[in-house]
N, C-alpha and C positions, 0 to 999 in steps of 0.2 A: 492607557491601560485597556488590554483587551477583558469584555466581558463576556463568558461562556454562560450556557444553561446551569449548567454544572461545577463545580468548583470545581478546579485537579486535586486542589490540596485536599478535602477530605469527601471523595464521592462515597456514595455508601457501596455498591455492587459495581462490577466489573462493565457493566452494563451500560451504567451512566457513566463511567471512567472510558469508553469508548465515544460515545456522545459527546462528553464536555470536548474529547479532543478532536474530534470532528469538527464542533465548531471553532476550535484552535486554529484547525488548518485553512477552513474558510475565511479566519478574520485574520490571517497570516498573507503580510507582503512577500509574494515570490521573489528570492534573491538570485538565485542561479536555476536552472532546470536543463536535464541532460536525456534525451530521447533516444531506445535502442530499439531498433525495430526491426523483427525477423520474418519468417512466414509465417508462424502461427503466434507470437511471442511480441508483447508490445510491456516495455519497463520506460516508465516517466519518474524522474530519481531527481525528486528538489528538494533546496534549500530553501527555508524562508523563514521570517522573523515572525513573531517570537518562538514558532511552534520548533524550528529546528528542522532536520532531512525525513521529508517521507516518499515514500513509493508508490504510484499508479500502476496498477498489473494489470493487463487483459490477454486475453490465451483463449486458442482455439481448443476443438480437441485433440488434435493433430500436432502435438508437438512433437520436434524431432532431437534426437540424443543430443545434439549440442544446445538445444531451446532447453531442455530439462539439465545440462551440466551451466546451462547462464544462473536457473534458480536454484540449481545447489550453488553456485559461486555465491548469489548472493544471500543464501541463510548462512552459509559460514564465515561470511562479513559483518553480518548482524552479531551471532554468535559472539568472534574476534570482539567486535565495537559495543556491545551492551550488555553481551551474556547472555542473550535470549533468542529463542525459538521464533520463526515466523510466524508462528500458529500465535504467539504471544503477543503481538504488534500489531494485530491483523485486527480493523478499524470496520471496515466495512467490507461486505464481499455478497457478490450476487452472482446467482447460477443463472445464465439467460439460456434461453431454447428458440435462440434464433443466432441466425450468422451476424458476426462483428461484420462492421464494413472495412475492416482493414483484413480477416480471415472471410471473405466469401465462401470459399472452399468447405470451412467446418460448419455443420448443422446448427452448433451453440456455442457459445463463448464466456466463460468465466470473468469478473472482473472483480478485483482485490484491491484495497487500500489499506499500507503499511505504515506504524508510525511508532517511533521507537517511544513516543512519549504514552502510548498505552501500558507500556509494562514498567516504566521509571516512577 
């Protein structure tokens, strides 16, 4: 039995229902994991027990139309698979004001953590 700070089953605010599943995902065995990596665009897409599939985003500021039609593909498979909005899922997320090491190019780099068990 995995234990969280927070129960999933009845958190009080959206806040700790983010948290409890944070620590879900850290005390979750990775079962599969699948890496797409663009110029400005990095999606880490796992599986793991017991938390289920969630998503690693980082992004430059420089994304290019086919970087921003990957994140519209994948809100409209969230949509499709749960019914909800990425803004809905969205676990953890930090604005950084320095270059990723994998986008040098861009000044800052976004990074997002998706997890369908925040909105279920």
């Amino acid at each position: 039995m995995v234990e969280t700070a927070v129960s999933l089953a009845s958190p009080t605010t959206q806040v700790e229902r983010r948290l409890a599943v944070l620590d879900l995902i850290e005390a979750s065995k990775t079962i599969r994991t699948r890496i797409t990596q663009d110029e400005n665009l990095l999606i880490v897409h796992s599986i793991a027990n017991p938390v289920g599939e969630y998503w690693d985003i980082a992004y430059g500021d420089n994304l290019s139309s086919q970087e921003i039609q990957d994140l519209v593909d994948l809100e409209e498979r969230v949509w499709k698979d749960y019914g909800v909005r990425l803004i809905d899922i969205t676990v953890e997320r930090q604005e950084n004001r320095f270059p990723h090491p994998l986008f040098p190019s861009s000044p800052n780099h976004t990074y997002v953590r998706l997890c369908p068990k925040a909105a279920l």
